[in-house]
C-alpha positions in Angstrom: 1.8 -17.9 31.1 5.3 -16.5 30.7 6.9 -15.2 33.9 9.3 -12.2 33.2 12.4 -12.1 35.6 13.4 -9.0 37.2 16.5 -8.3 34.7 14.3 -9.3 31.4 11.3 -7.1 33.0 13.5 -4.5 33.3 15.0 -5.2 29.9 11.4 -4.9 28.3 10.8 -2.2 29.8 13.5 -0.4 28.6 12.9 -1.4 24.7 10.0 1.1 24.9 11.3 4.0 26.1 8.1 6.2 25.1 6.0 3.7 27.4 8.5 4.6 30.0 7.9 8.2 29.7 4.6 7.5 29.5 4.5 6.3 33.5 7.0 8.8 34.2 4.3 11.6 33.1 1.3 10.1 34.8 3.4 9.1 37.8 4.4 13.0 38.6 0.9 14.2 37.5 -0.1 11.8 40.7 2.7 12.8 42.5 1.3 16.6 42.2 -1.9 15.2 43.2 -1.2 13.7 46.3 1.8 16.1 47.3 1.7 19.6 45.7 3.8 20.8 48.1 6.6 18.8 47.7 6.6 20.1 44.0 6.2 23.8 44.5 6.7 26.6 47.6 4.8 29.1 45.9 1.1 29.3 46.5 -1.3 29.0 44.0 -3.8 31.9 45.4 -1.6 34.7 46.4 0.8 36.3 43.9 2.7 39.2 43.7 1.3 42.2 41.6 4.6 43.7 41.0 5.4 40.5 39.1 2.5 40.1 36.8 3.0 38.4 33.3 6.9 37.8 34.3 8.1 35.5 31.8 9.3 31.8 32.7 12.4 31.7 34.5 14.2 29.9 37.3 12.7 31.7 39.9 9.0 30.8 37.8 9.3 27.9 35.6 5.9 28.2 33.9 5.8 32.2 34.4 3.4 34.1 36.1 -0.2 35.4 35.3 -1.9 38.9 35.9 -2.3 38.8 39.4 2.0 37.3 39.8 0.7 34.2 40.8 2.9 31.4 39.9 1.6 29.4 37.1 3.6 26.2 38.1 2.0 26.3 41.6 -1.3 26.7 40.1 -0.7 23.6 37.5 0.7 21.3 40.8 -2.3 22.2 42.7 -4.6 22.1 39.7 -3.6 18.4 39.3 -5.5 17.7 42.1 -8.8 19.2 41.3 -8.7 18.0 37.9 -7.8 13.8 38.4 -10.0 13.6 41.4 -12.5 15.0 39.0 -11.6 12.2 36.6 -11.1 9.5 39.1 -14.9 9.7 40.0 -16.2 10.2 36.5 -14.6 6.9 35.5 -15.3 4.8 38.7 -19.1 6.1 37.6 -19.3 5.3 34.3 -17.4 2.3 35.1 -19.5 0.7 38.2 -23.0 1.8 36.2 -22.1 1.0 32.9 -21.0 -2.4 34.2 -24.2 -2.9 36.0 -26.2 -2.1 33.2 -24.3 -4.0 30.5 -24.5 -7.0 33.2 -28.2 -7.0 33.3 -28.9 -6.8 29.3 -26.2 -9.5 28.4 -27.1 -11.7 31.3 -31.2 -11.7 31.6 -31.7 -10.9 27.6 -35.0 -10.8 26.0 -37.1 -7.8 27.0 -34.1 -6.9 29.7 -31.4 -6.6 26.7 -33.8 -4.8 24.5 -35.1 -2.3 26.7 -31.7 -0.8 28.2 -29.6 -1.2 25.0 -32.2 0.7 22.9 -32.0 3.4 25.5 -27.3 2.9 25.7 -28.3 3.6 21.6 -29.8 6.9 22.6 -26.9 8.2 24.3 -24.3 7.1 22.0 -26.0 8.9 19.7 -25.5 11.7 21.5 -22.1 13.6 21.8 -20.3 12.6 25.2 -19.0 16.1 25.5 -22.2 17.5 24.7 -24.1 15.6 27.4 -21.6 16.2 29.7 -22.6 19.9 29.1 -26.2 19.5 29.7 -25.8 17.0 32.6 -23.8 19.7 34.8 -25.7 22.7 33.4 -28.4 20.4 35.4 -26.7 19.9 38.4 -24.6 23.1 38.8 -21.2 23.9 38.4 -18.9 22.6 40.1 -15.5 20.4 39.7 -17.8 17.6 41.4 -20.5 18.0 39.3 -18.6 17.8 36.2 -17.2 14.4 37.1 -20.7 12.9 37.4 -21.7 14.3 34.1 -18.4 13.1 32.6 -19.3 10.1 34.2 -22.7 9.4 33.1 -22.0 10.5 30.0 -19.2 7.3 29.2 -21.8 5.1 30.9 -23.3 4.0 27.4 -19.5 2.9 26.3 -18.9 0.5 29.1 -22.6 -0.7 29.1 -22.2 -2.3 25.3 -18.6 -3.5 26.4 -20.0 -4.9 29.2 -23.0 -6.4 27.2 -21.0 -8.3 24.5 -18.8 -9.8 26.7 -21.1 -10.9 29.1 -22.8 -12.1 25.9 -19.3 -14.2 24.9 -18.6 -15.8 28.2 -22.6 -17.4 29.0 -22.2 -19.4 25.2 -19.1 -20.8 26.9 -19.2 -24.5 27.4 -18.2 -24.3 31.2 -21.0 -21.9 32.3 -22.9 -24.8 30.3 -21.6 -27.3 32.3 -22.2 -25.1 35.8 -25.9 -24.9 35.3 -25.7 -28.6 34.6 -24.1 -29.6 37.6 -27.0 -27.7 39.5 -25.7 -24.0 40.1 -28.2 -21.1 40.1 -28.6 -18.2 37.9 -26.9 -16.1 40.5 -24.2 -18.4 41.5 -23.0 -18.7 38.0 -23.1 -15.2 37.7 -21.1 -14.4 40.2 -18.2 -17.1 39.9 -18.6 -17.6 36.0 -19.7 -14.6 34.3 -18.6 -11.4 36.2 -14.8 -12.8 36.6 -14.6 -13.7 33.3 -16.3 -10.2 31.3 -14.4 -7.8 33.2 -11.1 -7.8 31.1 -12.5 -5.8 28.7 -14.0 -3.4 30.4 -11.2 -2.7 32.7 -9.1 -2.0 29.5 -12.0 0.6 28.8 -11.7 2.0 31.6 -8.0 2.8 31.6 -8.4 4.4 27.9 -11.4 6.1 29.6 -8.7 7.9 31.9 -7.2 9.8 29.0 -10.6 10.8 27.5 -12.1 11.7 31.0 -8.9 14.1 32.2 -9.8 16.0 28.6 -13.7 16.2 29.2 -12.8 17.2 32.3 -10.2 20.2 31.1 -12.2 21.1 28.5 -15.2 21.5 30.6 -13.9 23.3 33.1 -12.2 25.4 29.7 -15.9 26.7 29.4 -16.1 27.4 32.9 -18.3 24.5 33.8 -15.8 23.6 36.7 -14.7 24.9 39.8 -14.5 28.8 39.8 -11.6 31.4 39.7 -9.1 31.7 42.0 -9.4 27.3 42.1 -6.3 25.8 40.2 -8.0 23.5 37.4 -6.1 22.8 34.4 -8.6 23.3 31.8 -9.6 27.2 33.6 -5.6 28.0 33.6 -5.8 27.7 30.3 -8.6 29.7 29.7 -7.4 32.6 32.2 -4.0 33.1 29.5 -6.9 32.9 26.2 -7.3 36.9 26.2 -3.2 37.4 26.6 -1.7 34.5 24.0 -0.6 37.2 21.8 1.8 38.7 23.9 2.2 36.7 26.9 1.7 33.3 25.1 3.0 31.0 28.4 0.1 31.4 30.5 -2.0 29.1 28.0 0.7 27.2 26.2 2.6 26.1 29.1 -0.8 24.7 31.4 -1.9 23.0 28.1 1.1 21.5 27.3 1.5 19.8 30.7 -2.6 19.0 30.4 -2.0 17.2 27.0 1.2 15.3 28.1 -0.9 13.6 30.6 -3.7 13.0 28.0 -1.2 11.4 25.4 0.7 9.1 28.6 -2.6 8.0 30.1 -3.5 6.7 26.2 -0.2 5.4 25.9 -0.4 3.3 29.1 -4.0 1.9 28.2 -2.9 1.0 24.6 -0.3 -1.1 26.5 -2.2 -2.5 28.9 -4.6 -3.4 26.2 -2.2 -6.0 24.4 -2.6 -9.4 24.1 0.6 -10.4 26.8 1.3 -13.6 24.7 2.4 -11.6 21.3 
């Protein structure tokens, strides 16, 4: 394994200048996350009516909408709702999925066929789709759309999960730990869990990308949290009726909302090369 130095880490980093971008975008979307307020002094609930529609300027960088409420203030504040929203629908898909895909690769037989006949039916199935009924289920809420963006990627990181778990127990060592006299369950846990997890934790950071667009787009439909709550995906719905004339209330939330999408893919298609080419 090659150990980079600070100056050639640096030096690599700086050959990819779109990568770099790439964690600048996702770093400020966290840093609106965590601290809107640093960001922004306006608030996102309270606008001024006089100032409706006002155009972006210095004093409002994204504009305002029909109530004068900042639109920049409502994106900063929106970032929260919408990654927390996507932070739990990947740790679910992720912590089921891998469960799931754990117990078909690992027990086989009737186990394997059982559950991956039943990860076929949901692949099948449009993720957005599901996502749709899953929350039209449980009710709408920026909550509940996480779980049913996160149940509905659970099939993905189940037949991930399977195949590799289905790679490592061929492996000669796992071989040679049953024949030195390890259980099932010690193997598992010191063999065949450490070992299968690369894969899926590449998933799962391509899953970030996919989940912060389910999650926009549901709450686009007005699955999500409801008006006056920042969300990214209902910001841009609130400018749909006034994109004629007052085009910024739409473009300038979604332009922000797909920047993110496009650096949180970039990231995971790095993170998902092989380090030694």
């Amino acid at each position: 394994m090659t150990v980079l130095t600070a100056p050639r880490a640096t030096r690599e980093i700086l050959r990819q200048p779109v990568l770099v971008a790439a964690w600048v975008v996702v770093a400020l979307a966290i840093g609106w996350a965590l601290f809107p307020q640093l960001f922004t002094s306006f608030s996102p609930y309270t606008g001024d009516p006089t100032a409706s529609f006002a155009p972006p300027s210095a004093d409002h960088w994204f504009g305002t909408d029909r109530l004068g409420r900042d639109l920049y203030a409502r994106c900063v504040y929106g970032a929260r709702t919408t990654l927390t929203a996507t932070l739990l629908a990947v740790v679910v898909a992720f912590g089921i999925g891998t469960v799931i895909g754990l117990v078909a690769g690992y027990f086989g037989r009737l186990w394997d066929n059982a559950i991956m006949r039943v990860v076929d039916v949901f692949l099948a199935i449009p993720s957005l789709l599901l996502a749709m009924v899953v929350v039209s289920v449980l009710g709408y809420s920026a909550n509940n759309i996480a779980l049913a963006v996160g149940i509905s990627s659970i099939a993905s990181f189940a037949r991930v999960m399977r195949s590799e778990v289905l790679a490592v127990v061929g492996q000669d060592y796992v071989k040679a730990a049953y024949g030195a006299g390890a259980g099932r369950l010690a193997v598992l846990a010191r063999h065949v869990v450490p070992n299968s997890l690369s894969s899926v934790i590449a998933l799962a950071a391509l899953e970030v990308g996919t989940a912060v667009l389910a999650v926009a787009s549901l709450g686009f439909l007005g699955y999500g949290s409801p008006p006056p709550e920042p969300e990214w995906g209902l910001l841009v719905a609130e400018g749909r009726d006034y994109v004629a004339v007052h085009p910024w209330i739409s473009i300038l939330p979604g332009t922000a909302l797909a920047l993110v999408v496009i650096a949180a893919h970039r990231i995971s298609t790095s993170l998902r090369k092989d380090p030694r080419r």
